[in-house]
Biopython code that builds the backbone (N, CA, C, O; Angstrom):
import numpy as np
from Bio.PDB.StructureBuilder import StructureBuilder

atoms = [
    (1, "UNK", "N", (0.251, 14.979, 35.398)),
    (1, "UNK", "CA", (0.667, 15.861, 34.330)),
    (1, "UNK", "C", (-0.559, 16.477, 33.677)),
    (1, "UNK", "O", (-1.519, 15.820, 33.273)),
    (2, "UNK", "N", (-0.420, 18.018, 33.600)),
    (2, "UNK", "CA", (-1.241, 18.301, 32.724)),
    (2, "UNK", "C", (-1.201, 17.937, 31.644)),
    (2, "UNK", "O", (-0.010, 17.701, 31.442)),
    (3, "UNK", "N", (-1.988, 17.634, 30.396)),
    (3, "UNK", "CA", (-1.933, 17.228, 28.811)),
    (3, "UNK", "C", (-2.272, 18.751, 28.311)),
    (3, "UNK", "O", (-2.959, 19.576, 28.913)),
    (4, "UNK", "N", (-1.628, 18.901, 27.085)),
    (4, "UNK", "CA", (-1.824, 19.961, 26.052)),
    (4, "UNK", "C", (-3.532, 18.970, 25.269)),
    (4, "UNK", "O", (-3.648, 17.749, 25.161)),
    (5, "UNK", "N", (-4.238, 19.692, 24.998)),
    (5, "UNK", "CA", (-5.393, 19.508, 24.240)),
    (5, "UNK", "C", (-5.221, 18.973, 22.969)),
    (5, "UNK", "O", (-5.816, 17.938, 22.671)),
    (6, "UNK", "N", (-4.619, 19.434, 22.321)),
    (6, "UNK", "CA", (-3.599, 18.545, 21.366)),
    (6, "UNK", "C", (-3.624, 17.054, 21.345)),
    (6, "UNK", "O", (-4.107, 16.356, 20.453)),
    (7, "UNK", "N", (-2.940, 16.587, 22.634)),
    (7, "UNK", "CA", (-2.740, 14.937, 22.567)),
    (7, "UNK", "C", (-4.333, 14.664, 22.618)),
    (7, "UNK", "O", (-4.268, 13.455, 22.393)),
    (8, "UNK", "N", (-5.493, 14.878, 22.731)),
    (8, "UNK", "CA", (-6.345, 14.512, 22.913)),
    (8, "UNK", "C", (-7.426, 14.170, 21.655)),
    (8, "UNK", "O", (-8.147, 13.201, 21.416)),
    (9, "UNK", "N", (-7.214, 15.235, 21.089)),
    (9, "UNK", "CA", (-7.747, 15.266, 19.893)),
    (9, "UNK", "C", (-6.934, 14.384, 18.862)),
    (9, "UNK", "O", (-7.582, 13.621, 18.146)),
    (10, "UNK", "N", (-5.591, 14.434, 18.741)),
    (10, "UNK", "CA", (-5.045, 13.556, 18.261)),
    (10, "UNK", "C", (-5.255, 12.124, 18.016)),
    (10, "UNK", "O", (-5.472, 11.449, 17.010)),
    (11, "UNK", "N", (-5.073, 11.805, 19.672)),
    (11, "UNK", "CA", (-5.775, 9.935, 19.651)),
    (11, "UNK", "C", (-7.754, 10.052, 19.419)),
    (11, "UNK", "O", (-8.386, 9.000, 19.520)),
    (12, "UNK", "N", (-8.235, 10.888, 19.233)),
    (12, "UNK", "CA", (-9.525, 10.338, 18.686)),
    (12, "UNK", "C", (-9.481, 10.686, 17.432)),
    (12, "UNK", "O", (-10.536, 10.410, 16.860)),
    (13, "UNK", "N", (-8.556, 11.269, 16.645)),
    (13, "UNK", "CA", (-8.382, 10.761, 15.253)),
    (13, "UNK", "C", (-8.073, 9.847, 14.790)),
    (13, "UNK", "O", (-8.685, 9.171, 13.963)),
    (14, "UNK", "N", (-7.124, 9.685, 15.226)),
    (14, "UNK", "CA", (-6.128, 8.234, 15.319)),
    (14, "UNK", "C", (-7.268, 6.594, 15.592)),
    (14, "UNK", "O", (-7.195, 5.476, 15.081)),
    (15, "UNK", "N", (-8.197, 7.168, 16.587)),
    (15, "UNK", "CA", (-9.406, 6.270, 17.103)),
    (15, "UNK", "C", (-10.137, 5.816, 15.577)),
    (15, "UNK", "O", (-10.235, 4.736, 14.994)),
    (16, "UNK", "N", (-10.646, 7.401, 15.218)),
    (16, "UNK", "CA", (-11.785, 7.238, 13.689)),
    (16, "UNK", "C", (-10.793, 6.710, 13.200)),
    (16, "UNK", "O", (-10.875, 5.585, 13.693)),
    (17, "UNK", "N", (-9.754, 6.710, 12.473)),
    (17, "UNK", "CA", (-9.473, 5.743, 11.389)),
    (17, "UNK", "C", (-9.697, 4.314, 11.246)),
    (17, "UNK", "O", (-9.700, 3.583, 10.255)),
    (18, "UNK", "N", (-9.917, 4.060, 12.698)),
    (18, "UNK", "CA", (-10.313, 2.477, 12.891)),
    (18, "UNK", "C", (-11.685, 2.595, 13.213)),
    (18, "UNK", "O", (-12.113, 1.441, 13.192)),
    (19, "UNK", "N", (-12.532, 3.310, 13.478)),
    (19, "UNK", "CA", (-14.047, 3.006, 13.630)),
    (19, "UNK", "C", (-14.349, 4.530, 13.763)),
    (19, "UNK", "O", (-13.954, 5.232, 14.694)),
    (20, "UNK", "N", (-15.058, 4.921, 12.770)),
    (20, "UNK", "CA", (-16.003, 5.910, 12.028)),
    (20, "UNK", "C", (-16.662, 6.240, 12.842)),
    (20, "UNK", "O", (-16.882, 7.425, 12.593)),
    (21, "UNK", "N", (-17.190, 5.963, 13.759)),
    (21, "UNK", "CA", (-18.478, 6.701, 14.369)),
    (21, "UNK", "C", (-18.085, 7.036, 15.918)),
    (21, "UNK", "O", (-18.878, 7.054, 16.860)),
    (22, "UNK", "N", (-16.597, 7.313, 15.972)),
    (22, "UNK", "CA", (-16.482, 8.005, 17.311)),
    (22, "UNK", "C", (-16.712, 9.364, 17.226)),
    (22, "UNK", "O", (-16.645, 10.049, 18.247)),
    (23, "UNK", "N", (-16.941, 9.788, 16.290)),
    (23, "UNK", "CA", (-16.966, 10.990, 16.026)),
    (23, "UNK", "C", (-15.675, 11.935, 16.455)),
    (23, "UNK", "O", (-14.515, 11.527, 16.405)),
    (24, "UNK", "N", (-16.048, 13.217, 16.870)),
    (24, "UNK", "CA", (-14.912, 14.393, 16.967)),
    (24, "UNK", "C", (-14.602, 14.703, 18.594)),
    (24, "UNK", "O", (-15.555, 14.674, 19.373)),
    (25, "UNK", "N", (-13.396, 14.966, 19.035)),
    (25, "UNK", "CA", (-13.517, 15.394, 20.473)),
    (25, "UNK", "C", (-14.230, 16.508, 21.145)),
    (25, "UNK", "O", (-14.131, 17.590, 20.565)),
    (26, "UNK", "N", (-14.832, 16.488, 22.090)),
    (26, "UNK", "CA", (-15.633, 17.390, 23.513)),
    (26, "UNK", "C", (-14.708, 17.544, 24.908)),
    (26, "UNK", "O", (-14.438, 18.622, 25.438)),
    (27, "UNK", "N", (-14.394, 16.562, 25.259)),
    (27, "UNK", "CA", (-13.791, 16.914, 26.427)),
    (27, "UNK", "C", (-13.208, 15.792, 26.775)),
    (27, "UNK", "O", (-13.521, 14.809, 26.103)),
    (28, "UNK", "N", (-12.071, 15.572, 28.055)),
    (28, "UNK", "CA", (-11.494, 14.780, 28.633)),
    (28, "UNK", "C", (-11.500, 14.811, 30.128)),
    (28, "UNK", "O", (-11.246, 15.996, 30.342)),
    (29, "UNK", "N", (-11.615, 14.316, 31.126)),
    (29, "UNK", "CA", (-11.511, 13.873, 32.378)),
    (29, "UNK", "C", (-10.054, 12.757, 32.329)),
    (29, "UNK", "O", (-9.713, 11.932, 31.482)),
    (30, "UNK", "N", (-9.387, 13.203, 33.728)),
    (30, "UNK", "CA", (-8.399, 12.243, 33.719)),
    (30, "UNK", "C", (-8.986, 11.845, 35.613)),
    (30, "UNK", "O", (-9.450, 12.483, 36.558)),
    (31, "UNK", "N", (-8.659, 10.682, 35.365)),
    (31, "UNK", "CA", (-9.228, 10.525, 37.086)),
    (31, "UNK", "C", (-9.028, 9.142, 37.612)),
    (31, "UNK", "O", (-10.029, 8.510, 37.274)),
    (32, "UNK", "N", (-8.099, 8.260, 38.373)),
    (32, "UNK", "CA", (-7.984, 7.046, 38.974)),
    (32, "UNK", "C", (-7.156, 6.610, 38.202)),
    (32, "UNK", "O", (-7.377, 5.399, 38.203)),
    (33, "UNK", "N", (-6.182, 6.843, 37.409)),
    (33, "UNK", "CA", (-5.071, 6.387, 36.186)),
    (33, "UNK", "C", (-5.759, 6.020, 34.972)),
    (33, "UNK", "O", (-5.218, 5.124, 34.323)),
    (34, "UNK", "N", (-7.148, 6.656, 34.381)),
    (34, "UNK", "CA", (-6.946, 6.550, 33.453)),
    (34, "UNK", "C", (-7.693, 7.650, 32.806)),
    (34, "UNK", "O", (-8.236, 8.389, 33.626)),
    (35, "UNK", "N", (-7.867, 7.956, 31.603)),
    (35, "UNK", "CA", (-8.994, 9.138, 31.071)),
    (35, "UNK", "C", (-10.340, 8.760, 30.103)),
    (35, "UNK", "O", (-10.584, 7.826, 29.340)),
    (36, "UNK", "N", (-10.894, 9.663, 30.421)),
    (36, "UNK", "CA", (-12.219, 8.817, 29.796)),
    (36, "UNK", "C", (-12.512, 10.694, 28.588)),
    (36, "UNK", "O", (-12.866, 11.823, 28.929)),
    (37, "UNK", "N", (-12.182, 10.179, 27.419)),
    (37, "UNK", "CA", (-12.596, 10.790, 26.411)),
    (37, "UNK", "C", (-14.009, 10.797, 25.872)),
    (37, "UNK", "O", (-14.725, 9.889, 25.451)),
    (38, "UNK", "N", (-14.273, 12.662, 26.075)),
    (38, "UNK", "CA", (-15.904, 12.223, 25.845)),
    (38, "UNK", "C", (-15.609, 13.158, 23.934)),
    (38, "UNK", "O", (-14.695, 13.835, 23.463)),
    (39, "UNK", "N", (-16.719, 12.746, 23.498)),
    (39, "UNK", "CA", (-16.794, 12.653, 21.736)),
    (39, "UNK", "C", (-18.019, 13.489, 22.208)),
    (39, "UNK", "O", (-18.562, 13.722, 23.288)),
    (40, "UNK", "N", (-18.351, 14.098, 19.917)),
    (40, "UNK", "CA", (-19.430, 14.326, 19.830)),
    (40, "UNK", "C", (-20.525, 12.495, 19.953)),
    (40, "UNK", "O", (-21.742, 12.486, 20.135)),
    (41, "UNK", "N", (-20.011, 11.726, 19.860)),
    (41, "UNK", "CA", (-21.074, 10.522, 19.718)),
    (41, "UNK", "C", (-20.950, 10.007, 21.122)),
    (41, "UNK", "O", (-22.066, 9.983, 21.641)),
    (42, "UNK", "N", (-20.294, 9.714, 21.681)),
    (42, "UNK", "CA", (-19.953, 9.016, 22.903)),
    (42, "UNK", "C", (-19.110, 9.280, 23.662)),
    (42, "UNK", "O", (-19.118, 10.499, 23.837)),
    (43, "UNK", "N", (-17.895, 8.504, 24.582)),
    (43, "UNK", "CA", (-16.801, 8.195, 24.713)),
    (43, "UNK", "C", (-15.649, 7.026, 24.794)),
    (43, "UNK", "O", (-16.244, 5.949, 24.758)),
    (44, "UNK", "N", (-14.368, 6.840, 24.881)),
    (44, "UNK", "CA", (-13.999, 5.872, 25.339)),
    (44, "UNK", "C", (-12.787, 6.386, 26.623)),
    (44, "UNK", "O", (-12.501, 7.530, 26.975)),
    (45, "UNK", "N", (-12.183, 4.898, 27.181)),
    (45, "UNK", "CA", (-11.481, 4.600, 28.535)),
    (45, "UNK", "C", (-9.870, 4.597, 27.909)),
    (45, "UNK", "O", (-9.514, 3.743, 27.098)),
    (46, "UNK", "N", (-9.021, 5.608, 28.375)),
    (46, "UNK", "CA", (-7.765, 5.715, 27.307)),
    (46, "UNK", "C", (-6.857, 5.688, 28.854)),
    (46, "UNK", "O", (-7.148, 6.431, 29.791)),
    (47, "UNK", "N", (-5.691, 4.653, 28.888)),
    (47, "UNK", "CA", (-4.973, 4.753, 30.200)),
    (47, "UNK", "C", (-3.909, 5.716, 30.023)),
    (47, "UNK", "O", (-3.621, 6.186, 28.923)),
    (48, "UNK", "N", (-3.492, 5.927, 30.796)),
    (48, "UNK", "CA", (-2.422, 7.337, 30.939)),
    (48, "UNK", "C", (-1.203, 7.122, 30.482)),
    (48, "UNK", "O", (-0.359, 7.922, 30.080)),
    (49, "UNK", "N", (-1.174, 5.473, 30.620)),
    (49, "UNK", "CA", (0.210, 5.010, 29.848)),
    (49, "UNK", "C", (0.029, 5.497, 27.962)),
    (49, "UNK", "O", (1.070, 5.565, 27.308)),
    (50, "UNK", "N", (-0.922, 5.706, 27.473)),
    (50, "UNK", "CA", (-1.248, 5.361, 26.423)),
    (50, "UNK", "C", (-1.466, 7.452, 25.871)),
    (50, "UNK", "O", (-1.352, 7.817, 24.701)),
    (51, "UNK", "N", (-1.750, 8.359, 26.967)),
    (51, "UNK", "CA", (-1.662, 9.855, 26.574)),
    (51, "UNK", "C", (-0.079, 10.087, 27.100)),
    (51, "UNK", "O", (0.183, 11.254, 27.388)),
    (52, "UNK", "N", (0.999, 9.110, 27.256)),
    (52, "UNK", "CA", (2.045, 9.649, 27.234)),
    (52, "UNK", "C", (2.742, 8.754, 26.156)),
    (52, "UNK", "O", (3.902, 9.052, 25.868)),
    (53, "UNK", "N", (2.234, 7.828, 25.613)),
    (53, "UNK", "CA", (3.156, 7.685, 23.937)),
    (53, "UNK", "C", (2.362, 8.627, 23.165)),
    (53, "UNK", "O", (3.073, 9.251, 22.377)),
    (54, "UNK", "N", (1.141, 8.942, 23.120)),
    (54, "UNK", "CA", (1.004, 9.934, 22.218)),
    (54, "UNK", "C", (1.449, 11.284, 22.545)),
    (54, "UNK", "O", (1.363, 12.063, 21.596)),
    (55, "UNK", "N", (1.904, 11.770, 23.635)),
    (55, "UNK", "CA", (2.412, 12.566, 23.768)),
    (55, "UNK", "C", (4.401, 12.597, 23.440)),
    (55, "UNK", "O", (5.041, 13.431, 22.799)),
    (56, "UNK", "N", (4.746, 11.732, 23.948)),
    (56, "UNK", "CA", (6.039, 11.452, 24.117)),
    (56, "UNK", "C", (6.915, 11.218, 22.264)),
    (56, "UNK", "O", (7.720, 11.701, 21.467)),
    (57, "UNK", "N", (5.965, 10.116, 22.515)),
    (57, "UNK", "CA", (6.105, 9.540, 20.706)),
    (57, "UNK", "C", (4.753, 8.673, 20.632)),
    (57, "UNK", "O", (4.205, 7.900, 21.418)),
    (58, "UNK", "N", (4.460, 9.136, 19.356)),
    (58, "UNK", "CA", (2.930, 8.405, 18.657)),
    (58, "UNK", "C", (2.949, 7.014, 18.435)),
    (58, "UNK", "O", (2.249, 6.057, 18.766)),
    (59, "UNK", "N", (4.480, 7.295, 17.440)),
    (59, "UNK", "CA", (4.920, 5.974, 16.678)),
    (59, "UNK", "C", (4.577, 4.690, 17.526)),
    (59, "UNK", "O", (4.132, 3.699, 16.946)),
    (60, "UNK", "N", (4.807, 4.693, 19.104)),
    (60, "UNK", "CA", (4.965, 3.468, 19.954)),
    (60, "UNK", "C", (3.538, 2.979, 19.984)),
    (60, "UNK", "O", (3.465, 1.788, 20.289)),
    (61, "UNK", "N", (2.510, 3.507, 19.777)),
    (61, "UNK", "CA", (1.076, 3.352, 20.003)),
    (61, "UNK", "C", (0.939, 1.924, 18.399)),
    (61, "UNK", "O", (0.691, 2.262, 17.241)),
    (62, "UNK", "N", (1.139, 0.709, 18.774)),
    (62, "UNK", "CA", (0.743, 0.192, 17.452)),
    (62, "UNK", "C", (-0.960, 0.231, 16.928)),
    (62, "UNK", "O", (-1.830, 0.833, 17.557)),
    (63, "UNK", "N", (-1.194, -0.515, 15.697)),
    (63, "UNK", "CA", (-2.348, -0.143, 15.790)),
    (63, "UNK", "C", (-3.079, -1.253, 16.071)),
    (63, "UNK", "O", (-4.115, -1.410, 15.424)),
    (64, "UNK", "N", (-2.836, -1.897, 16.725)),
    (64, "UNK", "CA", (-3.531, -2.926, 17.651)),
    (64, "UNK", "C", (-3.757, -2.554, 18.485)),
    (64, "UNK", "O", (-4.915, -2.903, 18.717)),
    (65, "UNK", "N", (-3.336, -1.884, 19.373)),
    (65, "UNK", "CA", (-3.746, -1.016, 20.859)),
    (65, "UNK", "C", (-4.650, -0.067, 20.391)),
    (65, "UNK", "O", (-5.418, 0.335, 21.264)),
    (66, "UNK", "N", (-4.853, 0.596, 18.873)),
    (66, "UNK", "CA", (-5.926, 1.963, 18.873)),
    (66, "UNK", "C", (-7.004, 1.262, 18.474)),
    (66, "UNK", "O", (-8.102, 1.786, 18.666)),
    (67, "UNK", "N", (-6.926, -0.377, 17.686)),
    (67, "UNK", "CA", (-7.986, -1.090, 17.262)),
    (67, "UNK", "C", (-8.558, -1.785, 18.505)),
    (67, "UNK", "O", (-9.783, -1.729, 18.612)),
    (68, "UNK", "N", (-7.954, -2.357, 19.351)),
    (68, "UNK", "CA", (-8.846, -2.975, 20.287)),
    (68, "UNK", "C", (-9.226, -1.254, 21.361)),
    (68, "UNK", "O", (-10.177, -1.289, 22.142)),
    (69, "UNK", "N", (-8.651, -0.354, 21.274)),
    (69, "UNK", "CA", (-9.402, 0.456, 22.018)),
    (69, "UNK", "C", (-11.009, 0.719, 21.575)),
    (69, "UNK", "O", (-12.014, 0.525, 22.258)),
    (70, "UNK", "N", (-10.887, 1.301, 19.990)),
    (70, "UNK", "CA", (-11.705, 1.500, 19.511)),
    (70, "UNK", "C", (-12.680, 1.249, 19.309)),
    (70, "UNK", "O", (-13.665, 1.917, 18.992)),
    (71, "UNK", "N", (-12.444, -0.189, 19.542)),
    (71, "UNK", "CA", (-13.712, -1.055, 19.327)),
    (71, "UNK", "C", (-14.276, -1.299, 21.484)),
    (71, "UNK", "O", (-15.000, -2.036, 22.152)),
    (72, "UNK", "N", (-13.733, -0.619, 21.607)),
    (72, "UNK", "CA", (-14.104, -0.140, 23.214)),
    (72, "UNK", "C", (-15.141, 1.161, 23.438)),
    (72, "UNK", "O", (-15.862, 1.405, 24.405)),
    (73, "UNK", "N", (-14.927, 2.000, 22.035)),
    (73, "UNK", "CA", (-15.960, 3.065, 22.298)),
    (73, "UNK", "C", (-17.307, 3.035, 22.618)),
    (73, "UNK", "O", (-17.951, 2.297, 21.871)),
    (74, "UNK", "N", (-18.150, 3.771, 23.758)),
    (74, "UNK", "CA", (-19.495, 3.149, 24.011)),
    (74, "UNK", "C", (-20.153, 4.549, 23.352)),
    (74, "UNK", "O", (-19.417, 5.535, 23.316)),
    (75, "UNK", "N", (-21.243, 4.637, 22.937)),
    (75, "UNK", "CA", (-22.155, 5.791, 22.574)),
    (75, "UNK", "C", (-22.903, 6.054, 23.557)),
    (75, "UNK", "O", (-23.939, 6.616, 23.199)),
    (76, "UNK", "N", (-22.788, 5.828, 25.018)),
    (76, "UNK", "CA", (-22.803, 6.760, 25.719)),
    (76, "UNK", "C", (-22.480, 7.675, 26.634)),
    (76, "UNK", "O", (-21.534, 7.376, 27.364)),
    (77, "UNK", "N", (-23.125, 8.955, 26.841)),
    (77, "UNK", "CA", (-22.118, 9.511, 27.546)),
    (77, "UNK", "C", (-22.304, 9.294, 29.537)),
    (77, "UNK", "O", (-23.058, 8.542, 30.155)),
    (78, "UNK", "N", (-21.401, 10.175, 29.993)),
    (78, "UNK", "CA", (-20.948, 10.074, 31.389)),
    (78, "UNK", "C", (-20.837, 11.313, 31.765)),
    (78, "UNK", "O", (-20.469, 11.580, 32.908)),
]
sb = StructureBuilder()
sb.init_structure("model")
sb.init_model(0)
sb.init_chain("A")
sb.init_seg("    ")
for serial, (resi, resn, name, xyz) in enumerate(atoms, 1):
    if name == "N":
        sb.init_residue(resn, " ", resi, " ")
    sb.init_atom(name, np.array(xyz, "f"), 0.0, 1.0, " ", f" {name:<3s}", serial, name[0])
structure = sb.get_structure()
């Protein structure tokens, strides 16, 4: 599936509210089932299951899944 740009930027907002220094979105790659979100600071590893509740419905994303992602973000890039 293509993604609207939208869902993308979305979950790295959703990301900063739980850790500040992911900074703002740059770009996305989707590739082997999962996507790797690149930031102005870094990126992180977001699975495809996870750009179709934010696409589908947000609500299902608890915030235990955006907190242990988050704390997955690396500062560097790829």
């Amino acid at each position: 599936m293509n993604y609207p740009v939208f869902i993308f930027h979305e979950l790295v907002l959703r990301f900063a509210d739980v850790n500040r220094g992911i900074g703002k979105y740059i770009s996305a790659t989707i590739e082997g089932g999962e996507c790797l979100i690149n930031t102005t600071t870094g990126h992180i590893k977001v699975a495809l299951s996870m750009l179709e509740k934010q696409y589908n419905d947000p609500k299902l994303i608890s915030n235990e899944e955006l907190q242990q992602l988050a704390t997955g973000f690396e500062t560097e890039y790829r």
